[in-house]
C-alpha positions in Angstrom: -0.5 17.9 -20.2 -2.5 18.6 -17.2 -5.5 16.4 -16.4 -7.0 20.3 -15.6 -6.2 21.2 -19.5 -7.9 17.9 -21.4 -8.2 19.8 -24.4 -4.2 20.3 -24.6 -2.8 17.8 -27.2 -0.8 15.3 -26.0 1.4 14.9 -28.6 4.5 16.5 -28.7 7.4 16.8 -31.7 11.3 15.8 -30.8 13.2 18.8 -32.2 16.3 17.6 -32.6 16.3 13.8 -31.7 19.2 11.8 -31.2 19.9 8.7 -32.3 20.4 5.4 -30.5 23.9 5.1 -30.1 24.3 8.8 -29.2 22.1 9.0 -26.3 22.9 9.2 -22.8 24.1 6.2 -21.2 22.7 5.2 -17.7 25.2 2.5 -16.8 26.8 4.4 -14.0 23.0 5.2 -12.7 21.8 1.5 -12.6 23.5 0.8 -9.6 23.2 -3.2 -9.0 23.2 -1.9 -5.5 20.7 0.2 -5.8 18.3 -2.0 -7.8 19.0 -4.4 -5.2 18.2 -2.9 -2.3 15.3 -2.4 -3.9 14.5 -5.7 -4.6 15.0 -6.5 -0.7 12.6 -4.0 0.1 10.2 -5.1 -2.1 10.7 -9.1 -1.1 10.2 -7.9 2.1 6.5 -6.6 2.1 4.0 -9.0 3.4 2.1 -10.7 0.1 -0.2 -13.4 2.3 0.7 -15.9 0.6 -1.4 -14.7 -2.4 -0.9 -14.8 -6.0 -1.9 -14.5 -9.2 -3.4 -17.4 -11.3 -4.6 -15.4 -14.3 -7.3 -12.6 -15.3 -10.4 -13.1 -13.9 -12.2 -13.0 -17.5 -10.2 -16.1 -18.7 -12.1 -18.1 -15.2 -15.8 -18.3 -16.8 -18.5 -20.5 -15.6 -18.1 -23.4 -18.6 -15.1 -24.9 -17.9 -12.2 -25.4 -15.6 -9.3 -22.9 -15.9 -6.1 -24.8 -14.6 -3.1 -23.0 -13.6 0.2 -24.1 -11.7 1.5 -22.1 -8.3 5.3 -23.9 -7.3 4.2 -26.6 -8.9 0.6 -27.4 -7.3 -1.8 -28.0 -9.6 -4.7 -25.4 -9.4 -8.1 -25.3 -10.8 -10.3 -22.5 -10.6 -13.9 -21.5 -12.0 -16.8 -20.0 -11.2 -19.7 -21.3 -8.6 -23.7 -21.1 -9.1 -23.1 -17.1 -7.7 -20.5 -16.1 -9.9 -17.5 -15.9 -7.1 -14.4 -17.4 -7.9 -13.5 -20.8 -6.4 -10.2 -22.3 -6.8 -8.9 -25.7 -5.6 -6.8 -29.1 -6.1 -6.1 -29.6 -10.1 -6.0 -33.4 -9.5 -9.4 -34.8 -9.0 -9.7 -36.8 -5.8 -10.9 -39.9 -7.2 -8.1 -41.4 -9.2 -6.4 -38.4 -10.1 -7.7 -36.8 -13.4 -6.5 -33.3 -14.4 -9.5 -31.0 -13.8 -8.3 -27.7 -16.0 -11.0 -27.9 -18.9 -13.6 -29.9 -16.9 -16.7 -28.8 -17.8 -18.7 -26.6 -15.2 -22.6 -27.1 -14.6 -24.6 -24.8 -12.4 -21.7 -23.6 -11.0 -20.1 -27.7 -10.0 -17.3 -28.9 -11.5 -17.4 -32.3 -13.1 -14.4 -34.6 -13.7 -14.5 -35.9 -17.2 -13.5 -39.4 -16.1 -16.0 -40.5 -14.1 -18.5 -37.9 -13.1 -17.1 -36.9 -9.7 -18.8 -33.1 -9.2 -17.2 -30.5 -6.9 -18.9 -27.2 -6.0 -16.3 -25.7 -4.0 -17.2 -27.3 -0.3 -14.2 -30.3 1.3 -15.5 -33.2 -0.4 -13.2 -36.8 -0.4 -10.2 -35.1 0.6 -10.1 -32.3 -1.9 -10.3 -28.9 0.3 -10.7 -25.5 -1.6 -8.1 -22.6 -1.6 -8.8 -19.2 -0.7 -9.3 -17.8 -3.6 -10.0 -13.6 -4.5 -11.4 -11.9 -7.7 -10.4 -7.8 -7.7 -12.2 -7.5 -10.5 -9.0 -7.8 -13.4 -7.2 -10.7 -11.5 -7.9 -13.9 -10.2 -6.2 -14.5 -6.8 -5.5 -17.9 -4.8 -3.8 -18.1 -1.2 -1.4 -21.3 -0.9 -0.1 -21.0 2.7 2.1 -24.1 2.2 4.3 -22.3 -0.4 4.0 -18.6 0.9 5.2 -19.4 4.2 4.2 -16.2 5.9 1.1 -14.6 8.1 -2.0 -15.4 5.6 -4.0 -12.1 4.7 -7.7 -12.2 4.0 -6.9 -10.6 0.8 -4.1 -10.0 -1.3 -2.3 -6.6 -1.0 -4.1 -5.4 -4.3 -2.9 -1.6 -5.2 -5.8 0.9 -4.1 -4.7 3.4 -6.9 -6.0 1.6 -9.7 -8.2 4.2 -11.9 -12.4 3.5 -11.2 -13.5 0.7 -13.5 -16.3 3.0 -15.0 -14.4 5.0 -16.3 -11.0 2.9 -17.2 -9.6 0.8 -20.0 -8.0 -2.7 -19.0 -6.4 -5.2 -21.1 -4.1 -8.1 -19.6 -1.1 -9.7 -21.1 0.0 -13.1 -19.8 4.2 -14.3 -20.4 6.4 -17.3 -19.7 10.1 -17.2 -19.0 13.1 -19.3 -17.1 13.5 -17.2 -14.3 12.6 -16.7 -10.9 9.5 -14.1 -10.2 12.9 -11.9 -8.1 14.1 -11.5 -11.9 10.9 -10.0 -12.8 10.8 -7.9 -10.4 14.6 -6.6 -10.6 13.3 -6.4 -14.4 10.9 -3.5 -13.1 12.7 -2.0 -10.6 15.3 -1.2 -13.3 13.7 2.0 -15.4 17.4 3.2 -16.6 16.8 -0.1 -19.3 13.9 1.6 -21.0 15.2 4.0 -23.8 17.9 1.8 -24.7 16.6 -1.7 -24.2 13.1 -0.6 -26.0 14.5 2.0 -28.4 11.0 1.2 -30.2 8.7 2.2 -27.2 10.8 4.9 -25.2 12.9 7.8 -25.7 14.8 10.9 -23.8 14.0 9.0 -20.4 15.2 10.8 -17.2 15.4 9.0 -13.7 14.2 12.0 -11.6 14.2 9.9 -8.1 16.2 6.6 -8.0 14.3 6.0 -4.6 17.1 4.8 -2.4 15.7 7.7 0.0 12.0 7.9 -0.8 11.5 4.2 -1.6 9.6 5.4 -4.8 11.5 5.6 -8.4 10.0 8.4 -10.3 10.6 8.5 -14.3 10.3 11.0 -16.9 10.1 9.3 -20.2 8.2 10.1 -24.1 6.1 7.6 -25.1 6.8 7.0 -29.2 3.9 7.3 -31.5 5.7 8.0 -35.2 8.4 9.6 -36.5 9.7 12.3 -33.8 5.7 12.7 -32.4 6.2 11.8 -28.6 4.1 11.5 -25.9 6.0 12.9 -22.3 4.7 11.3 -19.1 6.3 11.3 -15.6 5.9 7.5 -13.7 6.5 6.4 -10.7 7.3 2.7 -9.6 6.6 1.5 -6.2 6.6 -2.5 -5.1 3.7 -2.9 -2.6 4.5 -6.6 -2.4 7.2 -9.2 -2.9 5.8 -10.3 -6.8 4.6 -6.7 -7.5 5.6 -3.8 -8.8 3.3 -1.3 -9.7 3.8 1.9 -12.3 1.7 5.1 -12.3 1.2 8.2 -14.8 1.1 11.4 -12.4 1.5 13.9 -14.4 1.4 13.9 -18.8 -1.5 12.3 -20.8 -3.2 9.6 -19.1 -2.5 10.8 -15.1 -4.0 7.9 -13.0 -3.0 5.4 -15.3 -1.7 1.7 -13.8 0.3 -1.3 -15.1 0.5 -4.2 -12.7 3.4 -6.4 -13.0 3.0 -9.8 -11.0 5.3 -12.8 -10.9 3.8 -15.6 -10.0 6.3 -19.1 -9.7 5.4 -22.4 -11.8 7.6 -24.6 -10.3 10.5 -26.6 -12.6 9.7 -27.1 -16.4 10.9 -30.5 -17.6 14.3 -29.7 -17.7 14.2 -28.9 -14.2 15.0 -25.0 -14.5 12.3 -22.9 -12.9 9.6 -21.0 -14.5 8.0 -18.0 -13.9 4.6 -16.3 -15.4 4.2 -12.6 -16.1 1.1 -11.4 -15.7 0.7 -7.7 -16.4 -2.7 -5.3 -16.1 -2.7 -2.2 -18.4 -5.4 0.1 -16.8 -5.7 2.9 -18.9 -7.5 6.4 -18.0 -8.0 9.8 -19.3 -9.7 13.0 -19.0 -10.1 13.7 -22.7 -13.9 13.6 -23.6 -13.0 11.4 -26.6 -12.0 8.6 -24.2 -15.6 7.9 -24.0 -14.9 6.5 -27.5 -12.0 4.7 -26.7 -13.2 2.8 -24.0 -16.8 1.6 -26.3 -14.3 0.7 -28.7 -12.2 -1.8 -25.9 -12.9 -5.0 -27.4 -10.9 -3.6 -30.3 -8.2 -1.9 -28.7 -7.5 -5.0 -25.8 -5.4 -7.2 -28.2 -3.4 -3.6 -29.5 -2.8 -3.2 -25.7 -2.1 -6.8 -25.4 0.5 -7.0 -28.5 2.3 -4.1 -27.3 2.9 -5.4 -23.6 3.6 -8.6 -25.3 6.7 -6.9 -27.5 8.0 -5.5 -24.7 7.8 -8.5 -22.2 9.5 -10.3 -25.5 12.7 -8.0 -24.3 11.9 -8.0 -20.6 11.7 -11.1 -20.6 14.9 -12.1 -22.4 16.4 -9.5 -19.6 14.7 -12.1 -17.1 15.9 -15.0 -18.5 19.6 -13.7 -18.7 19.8 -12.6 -15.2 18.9 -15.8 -13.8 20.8 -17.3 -16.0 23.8 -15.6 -15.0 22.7 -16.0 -10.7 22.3 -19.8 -11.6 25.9 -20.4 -12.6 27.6 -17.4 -10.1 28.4 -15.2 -13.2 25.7 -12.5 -12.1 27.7 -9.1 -11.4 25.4 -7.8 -9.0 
């Protein structure tokens, strides 16, 4: 399992598995204090003011790519250079929505009248500070974040080199605020019983009360009783982030992102949150050569798999805020 012994299989074979009902329960370890606490801490890490609007490959250089940050409308695309730009969603004129305007030469043009943008101040419409790390599209809205602006958001620096990585991005809605994300993450004792389909034999090995850092031994399902055993470790290096890493099993260096990023109040005035989560996937196995020419193949697996377990998470989410909403929430 050690990135110095590639050749090792991965795999390995549950001798005597047990089932769902009979395994150990880790009620008494998820402490709502604990996860708490952790939450604070993480809340309490400077973000700039930054967050996410979406993957960077879904802003192209065609047509507008709207988004919504606490309810300001945002457009974003791509200028004559490539860089990101990101703005106003509401043209200045009269008004018009500008996600889906088309993009020429790198200007904007609203579809109503032919008012073009290019990313300078022009009639009252002023640009946003916007960042592209190379998986994730970034704007700063200093009006909503409310604290010191960074230059750049606090991107994790232990993301695997993109030469030699695998990334796919999955993208989720829910009714909750982006704190119930987060508490989502910062709760591993959920896994083997929550996503029975995904995780088994999981072992908190550090709650991180102490060390700040919650490290996990779980197996990874494939088929049958063939497992895959990793050891993770979760760390929140903002307040809408929490960040997991492989050290140690198949795939060490490994990240998933998780970022909340706030909508603002649907229609029926209960808040909404978006998921946005970056799977970036490493080995040293020669064969991941192959795996990584074969990505536009493998992305939507990637994708539908994050998206089956965000479909529990998510529910998770939903049910915690629901319960904070109406006082109910144990915690």
């Amino acid at each position: 399992m050690s990135p110095r012994f590639p050749r090792r299989p991965p795999f390995r074979l549950r001798r005597h598995p047990a089932a769902w009902h009979r395994q150990q329960p880790t009620w008494r370890d998820a402490s709502p204090a604990l996860i708490d606490a952790a939450l604070k801490r993480a809340q309490a890490r400077a973000g700039g003011n930054w967050y996410v609007l979406g993957p960077s490959a879904a802003v192209g250089t065609n047509i507008g790519y709207g988004a919504t940050v606490e309810g300001t409308e945002i457009v974003a695309w791509r200028g004559a250079d490539g860089a990101l730009v990101a703005g106003p969603g509401a043209c200045p004129h009269l008004g018009a929505a500008l996600a889906q305007a088309p993009v020429r030469c790198g200007t904007l043009v609203c579809p109503w009248h032919g008012l073009t943008l290019n990313g300078a101040p022009f009639a009252g419409w002023h640009p946003y500070p916007a960042h592209d790390d190379g998986i994730l599209a970034w704007v700063r809205l200093d009006e909503h974040g409310g604290e010191e602006p960074l230059d750049n958001p606090p991107v994790p620096a232990a993301r695997p080199a993109a030469g030699g990585s695998l990334t796919a991005v999955y993208t989720g809605t829910g009714v909750c605020r982006p704190e119930d994300i987060i508490a989502n993450r910062l709760d591993p004792w959920h896994g083997a019983w929550f996503h029975p389909y995904s995780f088994t034999d999981l072992k908190v090995l550090d709650d991180g009360a102490e060390s700040d850092v919650l490290t996990v031994r779980v197996s990874f399902k494939v088929a049958g009783r063939v497992v895959v055993p990793v050891t993770a470790e979760f760390t929140a290096p903002g307040p809408r982030t929490v960040l997991m890493t492989i050290t140690q099993g198949e795939g060490t260096g490994s990240v998933v992102e998780t970022h909340a990023t706030p909508l603002g109040a649907g229609s029926d005035g209960r808040p909404r949150t978006r998921v946005t989560e970056a799977v970036i996937a490493t080995s040293a196995r020669t064969g991941f050569g192959f795996a990584r020419a074969a990505a536009p193949l493998l992305r939507p697996l990637m994708r539908r798999a994050a998206g089956r377990l965000w479909q529990d998470d998510l529910a998770y989410a939903e049910r915690r805020w629901e319960l904070r909403s109406t006082g109910r929430f144990p915690g």
